[in-house]
C-alpha positions in Angstrom: 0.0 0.0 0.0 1.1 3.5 -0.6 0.5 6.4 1.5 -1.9 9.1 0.0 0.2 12.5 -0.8 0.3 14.5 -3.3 2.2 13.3 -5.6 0.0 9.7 -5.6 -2.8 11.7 -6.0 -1.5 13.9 -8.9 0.0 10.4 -10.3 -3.3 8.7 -9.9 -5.3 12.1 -11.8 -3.0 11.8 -14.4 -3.4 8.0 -14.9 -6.8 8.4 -15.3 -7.1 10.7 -18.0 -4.7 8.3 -19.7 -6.7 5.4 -18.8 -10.2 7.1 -20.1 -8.1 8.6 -23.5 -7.2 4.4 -24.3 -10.5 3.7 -24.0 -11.7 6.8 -26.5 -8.9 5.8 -29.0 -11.2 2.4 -29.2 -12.7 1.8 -33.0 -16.6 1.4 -32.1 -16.4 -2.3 -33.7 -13.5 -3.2 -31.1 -15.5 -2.0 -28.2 -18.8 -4.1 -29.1 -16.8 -7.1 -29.8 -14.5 -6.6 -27.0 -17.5 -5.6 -24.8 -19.1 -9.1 -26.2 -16.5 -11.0 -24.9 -16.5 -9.7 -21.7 -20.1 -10.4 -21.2 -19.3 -13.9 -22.9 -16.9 -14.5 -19.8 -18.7 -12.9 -17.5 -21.5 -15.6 -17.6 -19.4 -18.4 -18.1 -17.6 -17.8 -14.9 -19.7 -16.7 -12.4 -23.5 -18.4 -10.5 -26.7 -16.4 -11.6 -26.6 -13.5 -8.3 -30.1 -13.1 -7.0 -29.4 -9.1 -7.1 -27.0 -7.9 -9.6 -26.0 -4.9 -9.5 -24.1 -2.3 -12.4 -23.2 0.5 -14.2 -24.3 2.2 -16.9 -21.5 2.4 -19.4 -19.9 6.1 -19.5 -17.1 7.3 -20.9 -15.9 4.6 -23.4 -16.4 1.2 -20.7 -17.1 -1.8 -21.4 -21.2 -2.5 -22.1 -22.4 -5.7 -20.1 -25.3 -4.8 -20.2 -25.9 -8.2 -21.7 -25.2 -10.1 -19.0 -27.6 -8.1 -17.2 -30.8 -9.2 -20.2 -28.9 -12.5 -19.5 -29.2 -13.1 -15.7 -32.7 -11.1 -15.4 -33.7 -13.6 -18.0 -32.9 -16.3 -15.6 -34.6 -14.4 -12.6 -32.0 -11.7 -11.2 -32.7 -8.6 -10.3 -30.6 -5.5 -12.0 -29.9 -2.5 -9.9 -28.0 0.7 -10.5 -26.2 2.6 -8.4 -27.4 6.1 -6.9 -25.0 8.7 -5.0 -27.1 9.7 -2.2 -25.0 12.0 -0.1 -21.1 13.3 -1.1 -18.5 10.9 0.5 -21.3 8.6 1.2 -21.4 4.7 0.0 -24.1 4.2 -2.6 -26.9 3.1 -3.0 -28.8 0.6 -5.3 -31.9 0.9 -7.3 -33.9 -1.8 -8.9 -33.5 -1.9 -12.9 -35.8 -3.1 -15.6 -35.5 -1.9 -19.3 -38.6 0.5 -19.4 -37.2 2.3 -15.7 -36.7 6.0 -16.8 -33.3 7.3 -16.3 -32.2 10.5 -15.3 -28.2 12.1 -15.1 -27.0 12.4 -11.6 -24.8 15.2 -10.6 -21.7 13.2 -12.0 -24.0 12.8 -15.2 -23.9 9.2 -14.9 -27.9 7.5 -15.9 -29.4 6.2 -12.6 -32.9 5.5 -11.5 -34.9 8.5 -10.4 -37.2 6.2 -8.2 -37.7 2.6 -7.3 -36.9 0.3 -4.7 -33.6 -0.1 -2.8 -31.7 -3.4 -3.1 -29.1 -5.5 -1.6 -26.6 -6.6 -4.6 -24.8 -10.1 -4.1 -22.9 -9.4 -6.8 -21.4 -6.1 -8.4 -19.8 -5.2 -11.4 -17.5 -2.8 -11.2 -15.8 -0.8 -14.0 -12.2 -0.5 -14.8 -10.7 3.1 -15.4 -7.5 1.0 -14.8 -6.7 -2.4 -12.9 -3.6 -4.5 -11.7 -2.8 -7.8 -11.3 -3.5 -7.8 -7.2 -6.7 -6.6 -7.6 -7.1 -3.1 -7.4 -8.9 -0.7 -9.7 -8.5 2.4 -10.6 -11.8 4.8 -10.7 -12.5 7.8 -10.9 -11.4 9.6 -7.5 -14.8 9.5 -6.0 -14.2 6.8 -3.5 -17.8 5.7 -4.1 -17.4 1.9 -4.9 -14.7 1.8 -1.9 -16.7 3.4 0.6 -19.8 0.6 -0.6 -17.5 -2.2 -0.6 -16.4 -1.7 2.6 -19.9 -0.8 3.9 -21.7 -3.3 2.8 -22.6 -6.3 4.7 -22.5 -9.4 3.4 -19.7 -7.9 1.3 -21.0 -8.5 -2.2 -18.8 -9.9 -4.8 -17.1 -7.4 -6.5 -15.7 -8.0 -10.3 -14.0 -6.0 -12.1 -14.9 -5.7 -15.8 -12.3 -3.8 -17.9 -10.3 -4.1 -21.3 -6.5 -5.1 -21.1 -5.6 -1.7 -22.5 -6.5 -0.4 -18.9 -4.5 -3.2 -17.1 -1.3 -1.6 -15.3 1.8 -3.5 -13.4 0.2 -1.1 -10.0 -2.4 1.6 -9.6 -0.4 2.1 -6.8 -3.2 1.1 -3.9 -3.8 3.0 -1.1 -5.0 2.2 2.4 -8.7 3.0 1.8 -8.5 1.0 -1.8 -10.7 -2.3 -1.8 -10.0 -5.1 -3.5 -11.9 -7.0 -6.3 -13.0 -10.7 -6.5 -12.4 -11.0 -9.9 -11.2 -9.1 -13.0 -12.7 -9.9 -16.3 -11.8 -8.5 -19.7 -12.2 -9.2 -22.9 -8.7 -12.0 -22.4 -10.6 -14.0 -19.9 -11.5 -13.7 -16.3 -9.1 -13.8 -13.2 -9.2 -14.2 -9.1 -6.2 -11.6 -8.1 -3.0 -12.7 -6.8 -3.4 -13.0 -2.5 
């Protein structure tokens, strides 16, 4: 673990925008296919959760949001995630296709209204990723704060492309760690 000081925090801005500009340089037929094969993983790896919780793709992720039409097919329940209070852990909403969406503050989709859920299982995008486990976000802290609040800890996988995969984000104390990783290579448990 690294200490947080400035200069891992300007390090870790700075890797992100050249995380997010990988991503953009993506043709759009890579991403689907590559998205595809994520999904295609995904559901070969890991049990049907009974609440499944994910994100809306934004800036150039991956979409798996077929693996969400997949599971809810075979009786899951999709949620999104909602920030309700700054430097708060989030909250999850109950999904289905015809939910309206509106932009949160961070202009990210997410349910207006509907019922709070429990996930058992989260999937959790990759700005950036290493081999031990961590992921890079976006500087929030939100999916930290949540994974470290929630109890029963849901299972928490990563789904990114190997462009974003780094030898260290270098993690920090309040970093949590992922289940699994899953790109468009295959799916992995992190090194202990």
């Amino acid at each position: 673990m690294v200490e947080a000081n400035e200069d891992n925090t300007a390090w870790r801005r700075a890797l992100r925008r050249e995380m997010q500009a990988r991503r953009a340089a993506l043709g759009a037929a890579e991403h689907v296919a590559w998205s595809a094969r994520i999904a295609e993983h995904v559901l070969a790896a890991l049990p049907v959760p009974k609440v499944l919780a994910f994100c809306w793709p934004i800036k150039h992720e991956p979409d798996v949001r077929a693996i969400v039409d997949c599971w809810a097919a075979l009786g899951a329940r999709a949620a999104l995630p909602v920030v309700v209070a700054r430097d708060r852990p989030l909250a999850f909403r109950e999904w289905h296709a015809e939910t309206p969406l509106e932009k949160d503050r961070y202009g990210i989709p997410t349910p207006a209204a509907g019922e709070f859920l429990q996930p058992d299982l989260i999937l959790l995008p990759l700005n950036g990723f290493d081999a031990a486990g961590y992921r890079l976000g976006y500087g929030g802290g939100y999916f930290d704060r949540t994974l470290a609040a929630l109890s029963p800890r849901p299972l928490a996988v990563g789904v990114g492309f190997e462009l974003n995969r780094l030898p260290t984000i270098r993690p920090e104390s309040h970093d949590q760690r992922l289940d699994w990783i899953v790109t468009e290579a295959g799916g992995f448990r992190p090194d202990a």
